[in-house]
N, C-alpha and C positions, 0 to 999 in steps of 0.2 A: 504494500500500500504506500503509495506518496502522497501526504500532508504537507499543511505550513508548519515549521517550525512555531512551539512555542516558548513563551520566555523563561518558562522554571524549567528549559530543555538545554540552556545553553552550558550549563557546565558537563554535560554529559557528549555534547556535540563538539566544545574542548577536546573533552577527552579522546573523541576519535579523529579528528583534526590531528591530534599531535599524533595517535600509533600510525595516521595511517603517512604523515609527513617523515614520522621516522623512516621508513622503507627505502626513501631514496636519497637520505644522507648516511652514508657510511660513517661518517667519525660523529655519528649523532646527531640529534636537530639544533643549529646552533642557536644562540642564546641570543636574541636580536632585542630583548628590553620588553616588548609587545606583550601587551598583559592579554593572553589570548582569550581567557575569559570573558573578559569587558568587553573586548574587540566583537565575541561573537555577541552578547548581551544587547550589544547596539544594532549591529547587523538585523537583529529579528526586529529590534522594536521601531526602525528606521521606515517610517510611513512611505519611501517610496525605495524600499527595496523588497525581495523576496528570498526568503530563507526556506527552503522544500526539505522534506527529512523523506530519506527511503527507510520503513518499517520493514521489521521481518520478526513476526514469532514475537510480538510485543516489544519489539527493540530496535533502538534506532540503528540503523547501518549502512546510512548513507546519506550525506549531506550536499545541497547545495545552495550557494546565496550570489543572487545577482541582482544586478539594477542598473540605470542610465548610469555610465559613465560621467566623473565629478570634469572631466577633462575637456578638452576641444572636439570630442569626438564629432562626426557626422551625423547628423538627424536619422532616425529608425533606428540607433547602434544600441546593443543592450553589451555590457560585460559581467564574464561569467569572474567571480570573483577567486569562489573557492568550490572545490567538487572534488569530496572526497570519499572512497568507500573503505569500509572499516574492513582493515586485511584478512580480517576472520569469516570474512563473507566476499571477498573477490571470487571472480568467477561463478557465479550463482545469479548473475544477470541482472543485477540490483542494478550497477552501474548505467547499465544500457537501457531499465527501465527510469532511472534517473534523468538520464540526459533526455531521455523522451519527452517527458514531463517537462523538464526546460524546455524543450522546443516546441513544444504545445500552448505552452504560456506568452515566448515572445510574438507568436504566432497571431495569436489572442491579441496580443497588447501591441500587435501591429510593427514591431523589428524586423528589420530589412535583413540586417547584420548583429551578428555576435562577435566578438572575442576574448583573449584571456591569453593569462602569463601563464607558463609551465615553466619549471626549475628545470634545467637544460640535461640536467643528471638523470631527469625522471623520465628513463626510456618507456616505461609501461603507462604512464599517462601519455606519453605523446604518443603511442602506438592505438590508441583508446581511442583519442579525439582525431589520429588519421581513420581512423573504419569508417568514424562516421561524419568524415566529409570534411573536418578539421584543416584548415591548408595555412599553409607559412602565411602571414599579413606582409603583404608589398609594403605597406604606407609604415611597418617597423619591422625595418631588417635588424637580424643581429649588430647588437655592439660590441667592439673587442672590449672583454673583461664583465660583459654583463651573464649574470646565470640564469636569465629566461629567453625561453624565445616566447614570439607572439603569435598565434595564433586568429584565426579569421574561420568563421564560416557563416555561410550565403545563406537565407530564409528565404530570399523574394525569387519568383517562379516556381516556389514549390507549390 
């Protein structure tokens, strides 16, 4: 089942945030200051964004939160912030019914375009968002010395 996120959900949505971000740092997730709690706490209660939980078996195992970009982006653009599935449940198609659900909603809420940062290490998230249509973003090519790349995918003509 995919829900919105609720607010007494976000220390739990934390929690799978950091196991499933550990995966793709080997010397551990580093320590960037970011009080990941609050960060999500705000996320859900933020009137123009959306925070979706994928359920399984009474429990949360998959998370996603997006909304219009704070940035110069283009009109219709929505960015996917965070999308994360909890490793105890990879492969079990949570993910793919996640993303669905994203794209049901920007569909809904009328975006052209989507994108989103991925950590450049995390080969199994970019092999995710390539199945499903995912493509390098022309308008941000890599930068020397930066750890994401950008990601882009298309809505409009579907």
């Amino acid at each position: 089942m995919i829900r919105t996120a609720l607010p007494a959900e976000a220390e739990t949505i934390a929690e799978l945030h950091f196991r499933a971000r550990s995966t793709y740092y080997p010397d551990g997730v580093p320590q960037d200051g970011l009080d990941w709690l609050a960060a999500w706490r705000a996320s859900i209660e933020r009137a123009d964004a959306h925070v979706l939980c994928a359920v399984d078996r009474g429990r949360i195992a998959g998370v996603a939160s997006f909304r219009v970009p704070d940035d110069a982006a283009p009109a219709g653009t929505v960015k996917l912030f965070q999308f994360h599935v909890d490793p105890a449940h990879w492969r079990l198609g949570i993910g793919t019914a996640l993303h669905r659900a994203c794209v049901e909603q920007w569909r809904a809420d009328r975006r052209r375009t989507a994108v989103l940062e991925v950590h450049a290490d995390n080969a199994r998230a970019q092999d995710f968002y390539a199945r499903r249509g995912w493509v390098p973003d022309p308008e941000h090519p890599p930068a020397e010395g930066d750890h994401h790349l950008y990601l882009r995918y298309t809505l409009a003509g579907e």
